[in-house]
C-alpha positions in Angstrom: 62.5 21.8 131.1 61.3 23.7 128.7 59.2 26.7 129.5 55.7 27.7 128.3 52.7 30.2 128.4 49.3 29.4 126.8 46.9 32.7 126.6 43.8 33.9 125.5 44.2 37.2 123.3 40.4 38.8 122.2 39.8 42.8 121.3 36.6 44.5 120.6 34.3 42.8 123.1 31.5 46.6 123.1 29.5 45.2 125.7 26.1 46.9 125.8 26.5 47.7 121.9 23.2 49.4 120.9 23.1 47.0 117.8 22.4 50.6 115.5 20.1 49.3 112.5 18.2 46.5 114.3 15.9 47.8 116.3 12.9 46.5 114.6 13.9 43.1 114.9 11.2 40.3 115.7 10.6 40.5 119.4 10.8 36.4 119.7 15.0 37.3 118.7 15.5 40.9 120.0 17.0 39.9 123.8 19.4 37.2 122.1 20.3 40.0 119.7 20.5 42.6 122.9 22.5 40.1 125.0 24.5 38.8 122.3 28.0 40.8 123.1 27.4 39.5 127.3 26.9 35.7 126.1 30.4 36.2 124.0 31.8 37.3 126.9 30.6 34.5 128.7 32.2 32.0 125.9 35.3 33.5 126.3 35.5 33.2 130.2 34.8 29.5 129.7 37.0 28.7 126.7 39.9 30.5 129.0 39.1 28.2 131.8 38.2 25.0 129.4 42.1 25.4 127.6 43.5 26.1 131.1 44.8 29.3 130.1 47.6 31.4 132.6 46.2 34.4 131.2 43.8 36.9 129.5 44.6 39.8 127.3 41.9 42.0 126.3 43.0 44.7 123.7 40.9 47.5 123.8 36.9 48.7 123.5 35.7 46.2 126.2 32.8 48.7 126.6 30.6 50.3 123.6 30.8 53.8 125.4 32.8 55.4 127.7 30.1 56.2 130.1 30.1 52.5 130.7 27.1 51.1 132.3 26.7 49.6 135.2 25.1 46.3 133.8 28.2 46.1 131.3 30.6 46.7 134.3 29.2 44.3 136.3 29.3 41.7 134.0 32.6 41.7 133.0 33.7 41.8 137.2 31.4 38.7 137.5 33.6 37.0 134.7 36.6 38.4 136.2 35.6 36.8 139.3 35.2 33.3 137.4 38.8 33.2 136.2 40.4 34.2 139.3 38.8 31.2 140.8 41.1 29.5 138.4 44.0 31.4 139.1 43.7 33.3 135.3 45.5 36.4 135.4 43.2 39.4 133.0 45.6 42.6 131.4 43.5 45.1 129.9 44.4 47.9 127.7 41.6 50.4 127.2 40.7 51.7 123.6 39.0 54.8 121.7 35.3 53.7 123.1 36.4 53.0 126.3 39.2 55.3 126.8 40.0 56.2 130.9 38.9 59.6 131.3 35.3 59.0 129.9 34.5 57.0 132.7 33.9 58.9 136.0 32.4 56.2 137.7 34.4 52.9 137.6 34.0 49.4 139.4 36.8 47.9 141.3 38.0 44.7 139.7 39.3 41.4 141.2 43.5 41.5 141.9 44.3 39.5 139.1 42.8 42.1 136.9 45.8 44.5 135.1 44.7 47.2 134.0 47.6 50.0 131.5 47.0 53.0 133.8 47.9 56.0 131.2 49.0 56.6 127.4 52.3 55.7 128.1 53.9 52.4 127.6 54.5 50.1 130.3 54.5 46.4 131.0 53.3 43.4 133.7 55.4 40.7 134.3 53.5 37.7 134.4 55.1 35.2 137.2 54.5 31.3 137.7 55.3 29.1 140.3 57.5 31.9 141.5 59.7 32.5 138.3 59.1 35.2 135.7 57.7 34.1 132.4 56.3 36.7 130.2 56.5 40.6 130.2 53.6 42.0 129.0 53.7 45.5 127.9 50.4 48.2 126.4 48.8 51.1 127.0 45.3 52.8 128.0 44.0 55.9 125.3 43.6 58.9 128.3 41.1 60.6 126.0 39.1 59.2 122.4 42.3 60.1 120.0 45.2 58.8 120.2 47.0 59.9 116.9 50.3 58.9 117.7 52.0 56.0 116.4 52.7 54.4 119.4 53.9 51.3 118.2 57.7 52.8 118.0 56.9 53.2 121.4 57.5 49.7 122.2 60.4 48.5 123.4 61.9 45.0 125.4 62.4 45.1 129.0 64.4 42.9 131.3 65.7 40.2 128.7 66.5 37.5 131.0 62.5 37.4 130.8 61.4 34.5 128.3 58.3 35.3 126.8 57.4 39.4 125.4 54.3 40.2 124.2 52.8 43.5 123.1 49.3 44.5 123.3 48.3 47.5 120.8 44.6 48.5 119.9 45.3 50.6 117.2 44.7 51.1 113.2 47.3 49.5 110.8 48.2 51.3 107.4 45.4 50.8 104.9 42.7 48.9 107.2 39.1 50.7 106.0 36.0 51.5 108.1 38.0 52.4 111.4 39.2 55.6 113.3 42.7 56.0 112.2 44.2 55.8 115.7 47.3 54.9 117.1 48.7 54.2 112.9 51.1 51.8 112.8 52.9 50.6 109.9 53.6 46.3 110.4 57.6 47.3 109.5 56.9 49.5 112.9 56.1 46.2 115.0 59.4 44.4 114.1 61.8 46.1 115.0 61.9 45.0 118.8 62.2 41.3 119.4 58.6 40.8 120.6 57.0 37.3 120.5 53.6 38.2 119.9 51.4 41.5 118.9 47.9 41.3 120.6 46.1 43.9 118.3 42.6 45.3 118.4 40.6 47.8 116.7 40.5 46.1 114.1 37.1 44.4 113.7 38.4 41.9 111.2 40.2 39.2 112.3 43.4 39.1 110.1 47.1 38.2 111.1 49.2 40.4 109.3 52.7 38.3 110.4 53.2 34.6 111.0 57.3 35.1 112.1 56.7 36.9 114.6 52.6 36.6 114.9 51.0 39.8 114.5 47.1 39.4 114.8 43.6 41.0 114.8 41.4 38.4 116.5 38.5 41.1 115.2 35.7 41.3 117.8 33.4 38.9 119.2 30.1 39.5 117.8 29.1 41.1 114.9 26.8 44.1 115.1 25.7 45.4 111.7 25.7 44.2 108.3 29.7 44.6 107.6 30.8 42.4 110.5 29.4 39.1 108.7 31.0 35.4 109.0 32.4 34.2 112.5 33.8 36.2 115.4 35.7 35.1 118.6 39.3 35.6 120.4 42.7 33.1 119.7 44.2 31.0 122.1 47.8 30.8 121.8 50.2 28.8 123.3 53.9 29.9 123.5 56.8 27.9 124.4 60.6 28.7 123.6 61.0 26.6 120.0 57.3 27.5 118.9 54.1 29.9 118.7 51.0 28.2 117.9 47.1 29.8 118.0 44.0 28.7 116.8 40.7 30.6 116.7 37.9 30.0 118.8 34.3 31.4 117.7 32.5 33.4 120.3 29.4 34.9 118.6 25.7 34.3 119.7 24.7 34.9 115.9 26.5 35.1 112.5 25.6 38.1 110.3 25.6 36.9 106.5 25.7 40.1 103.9 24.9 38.1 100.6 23.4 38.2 97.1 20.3 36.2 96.7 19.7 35.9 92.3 15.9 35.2 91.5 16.3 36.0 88.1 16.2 32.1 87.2 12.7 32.2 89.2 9.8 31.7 87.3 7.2 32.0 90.4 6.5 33.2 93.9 6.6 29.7 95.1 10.0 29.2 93.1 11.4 32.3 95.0 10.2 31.1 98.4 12.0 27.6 97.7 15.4 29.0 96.4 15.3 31.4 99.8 14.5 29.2 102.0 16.9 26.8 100.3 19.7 29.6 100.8 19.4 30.0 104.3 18.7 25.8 105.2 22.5 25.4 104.4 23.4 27.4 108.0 20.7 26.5 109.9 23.3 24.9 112.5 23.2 28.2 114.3 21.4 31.7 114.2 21.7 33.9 111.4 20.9 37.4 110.3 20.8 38.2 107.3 21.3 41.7 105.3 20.4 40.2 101.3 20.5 41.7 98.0 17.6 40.1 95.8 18.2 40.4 92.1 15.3 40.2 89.8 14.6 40.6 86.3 12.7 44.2 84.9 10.3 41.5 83.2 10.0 39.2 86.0 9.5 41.6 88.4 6.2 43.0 86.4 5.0 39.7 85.5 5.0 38.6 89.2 3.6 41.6 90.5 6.4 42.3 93.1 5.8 45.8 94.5 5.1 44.9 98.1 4.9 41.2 97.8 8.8 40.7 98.7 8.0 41.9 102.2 5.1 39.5 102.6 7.5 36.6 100.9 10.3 37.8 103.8 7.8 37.6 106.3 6.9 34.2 105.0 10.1 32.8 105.6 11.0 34.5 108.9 8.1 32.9 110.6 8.9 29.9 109.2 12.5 30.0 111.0 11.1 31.6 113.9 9.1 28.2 115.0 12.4 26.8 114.9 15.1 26.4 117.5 18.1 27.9 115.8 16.6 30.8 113.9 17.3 32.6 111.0 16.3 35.8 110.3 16.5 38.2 107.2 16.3 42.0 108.8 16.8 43.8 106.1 17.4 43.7 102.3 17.3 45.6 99.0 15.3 44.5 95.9 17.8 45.1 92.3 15.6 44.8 89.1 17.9 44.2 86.2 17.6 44.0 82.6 17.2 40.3 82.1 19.2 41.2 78.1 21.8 42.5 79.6 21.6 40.0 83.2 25.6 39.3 83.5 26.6 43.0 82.6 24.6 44.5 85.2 25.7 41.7 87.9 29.5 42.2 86.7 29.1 46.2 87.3 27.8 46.2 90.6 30.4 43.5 91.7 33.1 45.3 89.8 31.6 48.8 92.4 31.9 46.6 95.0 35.7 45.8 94.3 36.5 49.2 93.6 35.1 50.5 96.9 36.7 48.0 98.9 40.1 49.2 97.5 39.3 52.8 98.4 41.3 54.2 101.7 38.7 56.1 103.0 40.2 57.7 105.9 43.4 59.3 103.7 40.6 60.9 100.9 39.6 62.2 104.2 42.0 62.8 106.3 42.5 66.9 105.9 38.8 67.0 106.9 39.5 64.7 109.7 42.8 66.7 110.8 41.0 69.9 110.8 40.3 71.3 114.4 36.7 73.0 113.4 35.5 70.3 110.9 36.6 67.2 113.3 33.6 68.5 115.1 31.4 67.8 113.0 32.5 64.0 112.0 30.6 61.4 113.8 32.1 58.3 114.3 29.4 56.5 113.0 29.0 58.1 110.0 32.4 57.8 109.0 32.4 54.1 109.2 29.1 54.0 107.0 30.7 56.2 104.2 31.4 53.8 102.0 28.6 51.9 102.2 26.2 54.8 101.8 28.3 55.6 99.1 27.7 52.1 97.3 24.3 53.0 98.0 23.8 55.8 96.3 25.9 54.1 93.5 23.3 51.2 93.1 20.1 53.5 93.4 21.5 55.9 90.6 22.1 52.7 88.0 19.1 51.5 89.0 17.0 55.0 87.7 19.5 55.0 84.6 18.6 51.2 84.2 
């Protein structure tokens, strides 16, 4: 008979995320925007149970903070609670948010909750029916930096044991807009005959190895205007011929980050039409929205538009808001080109956008970031939103030269 495991791997769940950016959102959506990260934690528990899963594996940043609230805490025990009721084992690594010796105050979690006790390696066995199936090996961060690569770290125990899977929340070589923790290099994950890496930090899902699979699932909802299309966890099942995995979408709401071109416009009632034209084709499910409008100089004085694009966003909001899967733009910028010189200026800002996406942020930083005085003075946050403001600043100088 041959032997099998199917599991659920997700990362990145930041329960009780303080959504940063949206706080001025329409009241009507604000709660589904607040609760969003529980409700994808409530999707996960029931897609676990619906693909009768044997087990869980949740790979770092569960929590936003490490002074982890009780609300969050409680939560994630009450899911806990659901899958032990199915006999749905939960291993838990802890990551840079959540890290072990931020929180003083901790819950006590169900028995089939496993939880990586320190910074060093170590592994579960998962048994089944009384006969070992799957070692399952990780490690909790003790404090917010973890700057080793612990990957080499890793190593097979107990090969009689069928299955080996790795769980690592940590940054891989040339991923952008995250802390450059636990650095791996993917050459760094094959050298041990693991048959799966369960990654996170990461909060774009990617798999960076097919033979053997090496995956970001990417978190589970988005939370700002860079963590647009779908987000969820894999479920993957494992048997001694084959790996197979398949996403599963978890989000409450998609964020779309997306050019909107009314230079082809000729009124205000042509711009309402082609927006609310643009955001009909996903009005399956809720959307926020984070829009560039492009205008021409000419058009733009012609049509009066200095303060009339927030009464034509209004316009539409309201209009989505009446229904039952909203959509809702929270923010947006307003680019007036030079309608002589329309596909230059478009093809410059997508050639900065291109550029910027190639740049390693963290190495142009990282003798700043190594430093013992400056790291003090790095926030997290603004780290991530470097290049962005820097894209930013970028569009608002073109458009004063324009």
């Amino acid at each position: 008979m041959t032997r099998a495991v199917t599991f659920l791997h997700a990362a990145d769940l930041h329960l009780d995320s303080p959504f940063k950016g949206l706080s001025d959102i329409h009241d009507e959506i604000f709660d589904d925007i607040r609760m969003s990260t529980f409700h994808a934690f409530d999707r996960l528990v029931d897609a676990a149970i619906e693909n009768e899963v044997d087990f869980v594996l949740l790979v770092g940043d569960l929590f936003d903070n490490e002074r982890q609230s009780l609300k969050a805490q409680l939560h994630l025990r009450d899911g806990f609670e659901r899958l032990k009721n199915e006999r749905i084992n939960v291993y838990i690594s802890y990551g840079n948010h959540d890290f072990l010796s931020g929180n003083h105050h901790p819950i006590e979690f169900p028995d089939n909750v496993f939880v990586f006790p320190s910074e060093e390696v170590a592994a579960f066995t998962f048994e089944k029916e009384g006969e070992k199936l799957a070692n399952i090996y990780g490690f909790s961060y003790e404090k917010r930096e973890v700057i080793d690569n612990k990957a080499k770290q890793f190593a097979v125990r107990d090969p009689s044991v069928p299955f080996h899977i790795a769980m690592l929340h940590g940054m891989v070589h040339g991923a952008k807009d995250h802390d450059p923790y636990a650095p791996f290099r993917l050459d760094d994950l094959l050298n041990e005959p693991f048959h799966y890496w369960a990654l996170g930090h990461v909060h774009k899902r990617q798999i960076l190895s097919e033979e053997p699979p090496v995956i970001y699932p990417g978190n589970i909802q988005g939370r700002h205007r860079k963590e647009t299309g779908e987000k969820g966890c894999y479920i993957v099942e494992m048997d001694e011929r084959k790996t197979r995995w398949r996403f599963v979408p978890l989000q409450s709401f998609v964020i779309v980050n997306e050019r909107v071109d009314f230079t082809e416009s000729g009124s205000i009632a042509e711009m309402l039409e082609a927006l609310v034209h643009f955001m009909e084709k996903r009005a399956d499910r809720p959307h926020l929205y984070a829009l560039e409008f492009m205008i021409g100089r000419k058009q733009h004085e012609r049509l009066g538009m200095d303060g009339r694009l927030d009464e034509l966003v209004e316009l539409v909001n309201e209009k989505f808001l009446r229904r039952g899967q909203w959509q809702y733009i929270y923010t947006y910028d307003l680019y007036v080109i030079d309608e002589t010189n329309r596909k230059d200026d478009l093809l410059f800002l997508e050639q900065i956008r291109e550029v910027m996406g190639e740049i390693d942020v963290f190495h142009e930083i990282k003798d700043l970031y190594n430093h013992t005085k400056a790291r003090a003075y790095l926030e997290l946050e603004s780290e991530r939103k470097l290049l962005e403001d820097a894209y930013n600043t970028l569009v608002d100088e073109f458009k004063k030269a324009r």
